[in-house]
C-alpha positions, 0 to 999 in steps of 0.5 A: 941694231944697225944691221936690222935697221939697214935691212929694215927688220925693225918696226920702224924706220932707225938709224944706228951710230956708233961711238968711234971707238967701236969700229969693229961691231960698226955693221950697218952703223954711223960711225962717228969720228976717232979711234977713241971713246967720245968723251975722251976724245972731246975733253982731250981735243978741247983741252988741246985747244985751249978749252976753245971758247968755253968760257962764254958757253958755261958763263963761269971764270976761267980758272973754276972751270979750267979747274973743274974740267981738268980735274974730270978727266983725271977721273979714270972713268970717262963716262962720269966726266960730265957729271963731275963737271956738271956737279961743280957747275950745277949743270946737268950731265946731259947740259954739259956734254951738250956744250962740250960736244957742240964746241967740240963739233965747232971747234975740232972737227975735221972738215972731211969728218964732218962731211963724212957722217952728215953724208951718212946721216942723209943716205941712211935718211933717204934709205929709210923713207924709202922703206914702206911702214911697217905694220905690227900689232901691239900686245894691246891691240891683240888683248882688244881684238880678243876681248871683242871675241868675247874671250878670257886672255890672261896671256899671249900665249892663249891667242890664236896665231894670227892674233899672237903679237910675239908672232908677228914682231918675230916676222917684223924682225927676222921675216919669218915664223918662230 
């Protein structure tokens, strides 16, 4: 997605970032910082420091909540530690990783890391807004310029080309005819 998003074949203007941990398939995307998956490093990062400052932000005692977080991460599945902390603190998955990440990003975060991806984000913003809009035309609005003709559509596929959408999100993807 980022790659189609820097060349600005999408119908809109986008920014790709991608978890640290995938570098590699990274063409045309944020990367943020680690080697690792994001809630992997936040948990390990925060623990390491001591769960900086946490309690204030959950508004819980220490030991339930040092108890909680510790019993998430030996969950072998990185990707439901939010919602097992949140399941004990009747907070949503969403509302825990939010604290997490926002302390994280407070607390542990290099400077150098930190200037990195909000240099990357502002580029790619700049980059975007350069681009003009993109034009295309939506199913509906090909199903309405159809019914103004008077014709019976029951699919894309019976409208003329100039009136097919796929046709015209294929040119506003790849730049050219399927």
């Amino acid at each position: 997605m980022g790659d189609l998003a820097t060349k600005g074949r999408l119908p809109y203007n986008a920014i790709g970032v991608l978890d640290g941990d995938k570098e590699d398939q990274s063409h045309g995307c944020i990367v943020l910082p680690g080697s690792e998956a994001p809630e992997r490093m936040v948990f390990g990062e925060l623990k390491a420091n001591g769960w900086a400052q946490l309690l204030d932000r959950f508004g819980i005692g220490a030991g339930s909540l040092y108890q909680f977080l510790d019993d998430a991460i030996r969950a072998p599945d990185h990707h439901k530690w939010t919602e097992l902390v949140g399941d004990r603190i009747l907070k949503s998955k969403q509302s825990v990783w939010e604290i997490l990440a926002n302390q994280w990003a407070r607390t542990c975060v290099r400077p150098d890391d930190a200037k990195r991806v909000t240099d990357e984000i502002k580029a790619a913003v700049a980059r975007a807004s350069e681009r003009p809009k993109r034009q295309s035309i939506e199913v509906t609005e090909a199903v309405d310029v159809a019914a103004a003709h008077k014709e019976e559509v029951t699919s894309p596929a019976e409208l003329s080309d100039a009136e097919r959408p796929e046709r015209h999100i294929y040119q506003d993807l790849f730049g050219n005819d399927p």
